[in-house]
Biopython code that builds the backbone (N, CA, C, O; Angstrom):
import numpy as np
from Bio.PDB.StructureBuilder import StructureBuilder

atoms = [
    (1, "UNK", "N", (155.119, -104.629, -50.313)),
    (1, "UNK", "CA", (154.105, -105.344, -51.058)),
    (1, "UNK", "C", (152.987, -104.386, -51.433)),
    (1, "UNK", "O", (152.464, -103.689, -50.564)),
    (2, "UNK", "N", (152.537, -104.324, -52.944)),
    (2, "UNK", "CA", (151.770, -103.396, -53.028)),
    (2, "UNK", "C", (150.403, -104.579, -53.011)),
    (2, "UNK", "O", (150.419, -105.805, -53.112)),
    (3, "UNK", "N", (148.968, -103.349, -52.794)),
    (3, "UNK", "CA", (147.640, -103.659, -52.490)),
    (3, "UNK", "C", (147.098, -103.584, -53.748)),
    (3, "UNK", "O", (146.811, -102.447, -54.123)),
    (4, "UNK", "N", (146.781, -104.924, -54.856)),
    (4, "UNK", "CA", (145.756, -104.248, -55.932)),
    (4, "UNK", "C", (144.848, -105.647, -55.681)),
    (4, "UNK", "O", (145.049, -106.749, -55.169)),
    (5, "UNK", "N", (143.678, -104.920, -56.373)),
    (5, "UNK", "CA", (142.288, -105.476, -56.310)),
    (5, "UNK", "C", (141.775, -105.900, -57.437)),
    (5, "UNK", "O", (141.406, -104.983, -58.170)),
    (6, "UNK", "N", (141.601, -107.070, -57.883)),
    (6, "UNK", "CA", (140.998, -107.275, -59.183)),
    (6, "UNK", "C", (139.476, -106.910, -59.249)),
    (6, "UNK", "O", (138.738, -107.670, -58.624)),
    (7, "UNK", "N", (138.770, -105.638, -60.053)),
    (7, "UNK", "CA", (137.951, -106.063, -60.010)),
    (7, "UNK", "C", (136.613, -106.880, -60.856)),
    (7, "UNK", "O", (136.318, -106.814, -62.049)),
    (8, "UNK", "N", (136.011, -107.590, -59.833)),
    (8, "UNK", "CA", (135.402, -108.778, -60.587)),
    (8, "UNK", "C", (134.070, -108.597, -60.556)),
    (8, "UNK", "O", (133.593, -108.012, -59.584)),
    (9, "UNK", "N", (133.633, -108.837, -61.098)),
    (9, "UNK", "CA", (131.509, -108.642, -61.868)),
    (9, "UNK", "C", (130.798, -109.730, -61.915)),
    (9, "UNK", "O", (130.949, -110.756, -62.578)),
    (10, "UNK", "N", (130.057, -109.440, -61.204)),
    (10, "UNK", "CA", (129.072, -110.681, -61.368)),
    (10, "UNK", "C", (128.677, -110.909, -63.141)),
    (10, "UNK", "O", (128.636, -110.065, -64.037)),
    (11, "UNK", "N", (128.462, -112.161, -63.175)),
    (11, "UNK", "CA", (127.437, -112.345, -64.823)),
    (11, "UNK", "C", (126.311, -111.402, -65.157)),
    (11, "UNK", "O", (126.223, -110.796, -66.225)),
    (12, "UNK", "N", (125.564, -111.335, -64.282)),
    (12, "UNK", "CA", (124.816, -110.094, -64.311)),
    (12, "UNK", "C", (125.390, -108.627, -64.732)),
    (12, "UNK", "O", (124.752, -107.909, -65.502)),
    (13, "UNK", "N", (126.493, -108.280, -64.239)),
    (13, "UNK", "CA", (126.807, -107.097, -64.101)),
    (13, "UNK", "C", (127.860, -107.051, -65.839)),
    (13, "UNK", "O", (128.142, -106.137, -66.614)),
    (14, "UNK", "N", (128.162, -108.556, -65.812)),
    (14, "UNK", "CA", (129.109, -108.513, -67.378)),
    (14, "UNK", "C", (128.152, -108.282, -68.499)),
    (14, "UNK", "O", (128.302, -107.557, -69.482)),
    (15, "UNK", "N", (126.909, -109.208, -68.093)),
    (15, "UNK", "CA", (125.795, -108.928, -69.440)),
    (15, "UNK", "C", (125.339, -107.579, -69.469)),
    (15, "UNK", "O", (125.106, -106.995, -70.527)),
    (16, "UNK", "N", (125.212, -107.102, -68.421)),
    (16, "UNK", "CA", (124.492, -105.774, -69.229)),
    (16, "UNK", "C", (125.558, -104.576, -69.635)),
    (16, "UNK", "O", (125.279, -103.522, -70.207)),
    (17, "UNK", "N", (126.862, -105.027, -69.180)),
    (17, "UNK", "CA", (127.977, -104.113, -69.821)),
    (17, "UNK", "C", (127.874, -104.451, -71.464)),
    (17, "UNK", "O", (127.776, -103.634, -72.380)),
    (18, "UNK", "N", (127.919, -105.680, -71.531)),
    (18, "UNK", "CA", (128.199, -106.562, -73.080)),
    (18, "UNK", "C", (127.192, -106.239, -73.900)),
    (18, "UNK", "O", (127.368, -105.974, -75.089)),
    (19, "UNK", "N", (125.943, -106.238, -73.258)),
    (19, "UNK", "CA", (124.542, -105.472, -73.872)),
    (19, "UNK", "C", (124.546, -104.396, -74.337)),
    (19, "UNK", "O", (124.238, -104.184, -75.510)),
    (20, "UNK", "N", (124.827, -103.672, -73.672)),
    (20, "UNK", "CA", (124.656, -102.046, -73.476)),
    (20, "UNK", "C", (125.825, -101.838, -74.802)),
    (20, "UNK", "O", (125.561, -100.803, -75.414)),
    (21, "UNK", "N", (127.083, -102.601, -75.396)),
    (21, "UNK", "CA", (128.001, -102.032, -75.769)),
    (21, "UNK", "C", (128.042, -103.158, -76.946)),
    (21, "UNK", "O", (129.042, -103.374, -77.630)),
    (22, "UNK", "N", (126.821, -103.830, -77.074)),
    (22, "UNK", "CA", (126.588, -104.569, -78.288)),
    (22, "UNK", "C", (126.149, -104.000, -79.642)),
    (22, "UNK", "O", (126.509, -104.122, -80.813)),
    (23, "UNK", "N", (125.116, -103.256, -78.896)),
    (23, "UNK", "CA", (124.117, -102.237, -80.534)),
    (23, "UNK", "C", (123.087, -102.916, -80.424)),
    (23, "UNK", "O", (122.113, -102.393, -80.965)),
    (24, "UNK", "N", (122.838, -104.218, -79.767)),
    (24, "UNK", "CA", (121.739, -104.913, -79.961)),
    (24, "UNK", "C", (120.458, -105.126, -79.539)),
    (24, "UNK", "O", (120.652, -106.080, -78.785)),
    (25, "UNK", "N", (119.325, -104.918, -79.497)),
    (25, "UNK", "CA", (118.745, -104.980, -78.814)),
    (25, "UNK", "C", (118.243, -106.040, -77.684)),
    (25, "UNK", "O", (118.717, -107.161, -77.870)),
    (26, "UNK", "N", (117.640, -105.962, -76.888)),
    (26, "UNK", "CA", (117.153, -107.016, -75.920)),
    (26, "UNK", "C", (116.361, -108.434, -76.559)),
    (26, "UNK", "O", (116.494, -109.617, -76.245)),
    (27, "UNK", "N", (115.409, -107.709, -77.681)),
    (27, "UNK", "CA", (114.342, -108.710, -78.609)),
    (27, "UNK", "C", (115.661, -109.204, -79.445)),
    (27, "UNK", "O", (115.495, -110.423, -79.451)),
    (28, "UNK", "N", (116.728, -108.978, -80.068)),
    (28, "UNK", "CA", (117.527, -109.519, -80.788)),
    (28, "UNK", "C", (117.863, -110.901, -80.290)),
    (28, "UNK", "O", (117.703, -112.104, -80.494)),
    (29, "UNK", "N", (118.611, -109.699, -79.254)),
    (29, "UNK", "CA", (119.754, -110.751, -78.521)),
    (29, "UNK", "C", (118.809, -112.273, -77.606)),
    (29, "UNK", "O", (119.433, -113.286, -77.292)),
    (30, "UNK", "N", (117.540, -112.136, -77.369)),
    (30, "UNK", "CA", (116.954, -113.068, -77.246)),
    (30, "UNK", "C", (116.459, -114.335, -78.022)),
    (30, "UNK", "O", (116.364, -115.512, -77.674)),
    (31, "UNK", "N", (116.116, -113.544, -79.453)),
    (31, "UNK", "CA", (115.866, -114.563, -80.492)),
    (31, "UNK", "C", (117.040, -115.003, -80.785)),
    (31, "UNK", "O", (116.965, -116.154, -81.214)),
    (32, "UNK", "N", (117.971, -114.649, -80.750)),
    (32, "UNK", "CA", (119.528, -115.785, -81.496)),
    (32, "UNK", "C", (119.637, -116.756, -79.876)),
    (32, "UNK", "O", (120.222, -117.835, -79.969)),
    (33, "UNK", "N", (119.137, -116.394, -78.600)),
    (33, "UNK", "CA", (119.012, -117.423, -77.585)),
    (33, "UNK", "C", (118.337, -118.526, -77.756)),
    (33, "UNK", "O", (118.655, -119.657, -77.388)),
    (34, "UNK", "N", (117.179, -118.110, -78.451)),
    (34, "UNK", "CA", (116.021, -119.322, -78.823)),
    (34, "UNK", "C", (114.840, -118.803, -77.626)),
    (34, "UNK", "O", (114.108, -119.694, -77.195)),
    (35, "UNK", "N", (114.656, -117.497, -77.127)),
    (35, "UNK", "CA", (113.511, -117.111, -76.486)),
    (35, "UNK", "C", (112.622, -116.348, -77.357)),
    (35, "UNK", "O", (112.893, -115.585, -78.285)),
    (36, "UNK", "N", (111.255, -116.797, -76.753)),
    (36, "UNK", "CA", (110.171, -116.090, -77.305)),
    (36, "UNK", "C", (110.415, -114.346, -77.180)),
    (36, "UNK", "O", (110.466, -113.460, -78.033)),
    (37, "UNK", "N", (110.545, -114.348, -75.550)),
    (37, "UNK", "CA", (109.969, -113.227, -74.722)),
    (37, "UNK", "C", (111.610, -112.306, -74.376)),
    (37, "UNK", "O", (112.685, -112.760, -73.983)),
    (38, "UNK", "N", (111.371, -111.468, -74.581)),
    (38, "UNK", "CA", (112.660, -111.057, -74.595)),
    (38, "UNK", "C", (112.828, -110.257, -72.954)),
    (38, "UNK", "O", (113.793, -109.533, -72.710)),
    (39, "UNK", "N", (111.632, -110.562, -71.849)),
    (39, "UNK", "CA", (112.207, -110.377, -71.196)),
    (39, "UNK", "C", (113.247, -111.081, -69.838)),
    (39, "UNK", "O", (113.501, -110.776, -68.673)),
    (40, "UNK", "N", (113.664, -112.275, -70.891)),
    (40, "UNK", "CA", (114.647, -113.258, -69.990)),
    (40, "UNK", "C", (115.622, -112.561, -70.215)),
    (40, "UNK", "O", (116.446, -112.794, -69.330)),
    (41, "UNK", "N", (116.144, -111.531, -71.193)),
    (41, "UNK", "CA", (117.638, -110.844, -70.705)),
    (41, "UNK", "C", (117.381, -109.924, -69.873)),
    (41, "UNK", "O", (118.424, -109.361, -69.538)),
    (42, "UNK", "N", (116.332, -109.442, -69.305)),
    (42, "UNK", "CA", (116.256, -108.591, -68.120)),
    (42, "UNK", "C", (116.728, -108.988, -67.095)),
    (42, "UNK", "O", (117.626, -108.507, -66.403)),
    (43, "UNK", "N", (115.774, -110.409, -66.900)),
    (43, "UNK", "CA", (115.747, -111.354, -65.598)),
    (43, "UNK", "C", (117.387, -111.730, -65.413)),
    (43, "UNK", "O", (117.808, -111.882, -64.266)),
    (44, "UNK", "N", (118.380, -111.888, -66.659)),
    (44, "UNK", "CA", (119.276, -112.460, -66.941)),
    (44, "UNK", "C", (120.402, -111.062, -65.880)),
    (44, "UNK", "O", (121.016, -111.188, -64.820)),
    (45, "UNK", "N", (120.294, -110.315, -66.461)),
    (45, "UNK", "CA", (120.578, -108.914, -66.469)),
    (45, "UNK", "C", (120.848, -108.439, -64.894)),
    (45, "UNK", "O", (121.882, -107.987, -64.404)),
    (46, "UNK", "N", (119.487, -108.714, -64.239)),
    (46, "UNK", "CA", (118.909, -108.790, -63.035)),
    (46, "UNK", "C", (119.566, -110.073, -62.228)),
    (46, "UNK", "O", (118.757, -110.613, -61.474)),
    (47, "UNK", "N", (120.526, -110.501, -62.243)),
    (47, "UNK", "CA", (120.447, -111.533, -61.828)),
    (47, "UNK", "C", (119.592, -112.415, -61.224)),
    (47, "UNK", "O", (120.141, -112.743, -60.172)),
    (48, "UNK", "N", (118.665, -112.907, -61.317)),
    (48, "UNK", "CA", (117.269, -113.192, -60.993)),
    (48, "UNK", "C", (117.908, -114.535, -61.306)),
    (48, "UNK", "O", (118.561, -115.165, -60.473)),
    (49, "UNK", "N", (117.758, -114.809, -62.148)),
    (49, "UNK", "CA", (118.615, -116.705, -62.492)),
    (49, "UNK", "C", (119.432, -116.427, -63.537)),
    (49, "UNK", "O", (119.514, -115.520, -64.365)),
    (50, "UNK", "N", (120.159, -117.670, -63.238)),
    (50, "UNK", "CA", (121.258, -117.995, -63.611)),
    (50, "UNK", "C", (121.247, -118.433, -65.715)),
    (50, "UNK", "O", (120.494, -119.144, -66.381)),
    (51, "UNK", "N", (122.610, -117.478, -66.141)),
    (51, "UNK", "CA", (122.725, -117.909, -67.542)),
    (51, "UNK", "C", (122.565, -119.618, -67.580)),
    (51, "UNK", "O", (123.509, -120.237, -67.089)),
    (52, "UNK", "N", (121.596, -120.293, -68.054)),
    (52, "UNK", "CA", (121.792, -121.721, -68.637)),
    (52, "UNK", "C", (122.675, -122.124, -69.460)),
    (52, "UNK", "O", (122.601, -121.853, -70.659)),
    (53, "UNK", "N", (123.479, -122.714, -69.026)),
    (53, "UNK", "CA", (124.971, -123.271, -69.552)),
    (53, "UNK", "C", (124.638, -124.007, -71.074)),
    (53, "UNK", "O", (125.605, -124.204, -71.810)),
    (54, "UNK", "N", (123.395, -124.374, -71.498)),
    (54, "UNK", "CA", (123.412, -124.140, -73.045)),
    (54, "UNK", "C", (123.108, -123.283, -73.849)),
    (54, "UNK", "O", (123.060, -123.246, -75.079)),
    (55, "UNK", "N", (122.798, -122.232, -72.648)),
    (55, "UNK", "CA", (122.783, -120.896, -73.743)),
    (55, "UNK", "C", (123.462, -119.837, -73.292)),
    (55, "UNK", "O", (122.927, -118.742, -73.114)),
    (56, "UNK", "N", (125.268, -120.192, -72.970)),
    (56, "UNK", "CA", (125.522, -119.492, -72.743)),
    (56, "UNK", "C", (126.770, -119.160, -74.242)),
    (56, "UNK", "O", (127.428, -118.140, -74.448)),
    (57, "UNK", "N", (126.725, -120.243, -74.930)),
    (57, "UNK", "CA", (127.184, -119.810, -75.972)),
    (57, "UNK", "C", (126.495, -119.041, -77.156)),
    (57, "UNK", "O", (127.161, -118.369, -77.943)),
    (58, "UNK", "N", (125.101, -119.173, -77.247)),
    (58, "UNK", "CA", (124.721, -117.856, -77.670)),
    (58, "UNK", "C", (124.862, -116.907, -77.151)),
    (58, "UNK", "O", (125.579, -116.234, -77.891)),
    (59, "UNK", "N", (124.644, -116.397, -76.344)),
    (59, "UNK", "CA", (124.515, -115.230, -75.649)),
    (59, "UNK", "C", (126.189, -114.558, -75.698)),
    (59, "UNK", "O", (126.378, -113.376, -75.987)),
    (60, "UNK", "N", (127.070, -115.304, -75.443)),
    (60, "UNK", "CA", (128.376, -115.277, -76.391)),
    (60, "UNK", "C", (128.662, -113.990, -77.545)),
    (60, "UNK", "O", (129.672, -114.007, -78.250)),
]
sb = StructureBuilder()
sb.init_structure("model")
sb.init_model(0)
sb.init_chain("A")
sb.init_seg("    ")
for serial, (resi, resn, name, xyz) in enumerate(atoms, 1):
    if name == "N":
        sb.init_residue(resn, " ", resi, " ")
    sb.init_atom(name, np.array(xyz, "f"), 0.0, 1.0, " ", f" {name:<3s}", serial, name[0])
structure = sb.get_structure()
């Protein structure tokens, strides 16, 4: 039996891959969220709290 490991990423750790490999910026990618302040994709980023499940299809 072989040993493999899926490995798995937190949401945190997927957004800032998806970020980083978007082109987009942080202020962008916030205004198509519907945020003022663009530093909720930090917090987002940071896992600090949780993506809100109606905006997780923007962020999409």
């Amino acid at each position: 039996m072989s040993s493999k490991f899926i490995e798995r990423k937190t949401v945190a750790e997927y957004l800032t891959d998806a970020i980083a490999h978007s082109g987009k910026t942080q202020k962008l990618i916030s205004q198509e969220m519907g945020y003022d302040n663009p530093n909720i994709i930090t917090i987002l980023k940071q896992g600090l709290t949780p993506v809100p499940l109606k905006k997780s299809r923007p962020i999409c």
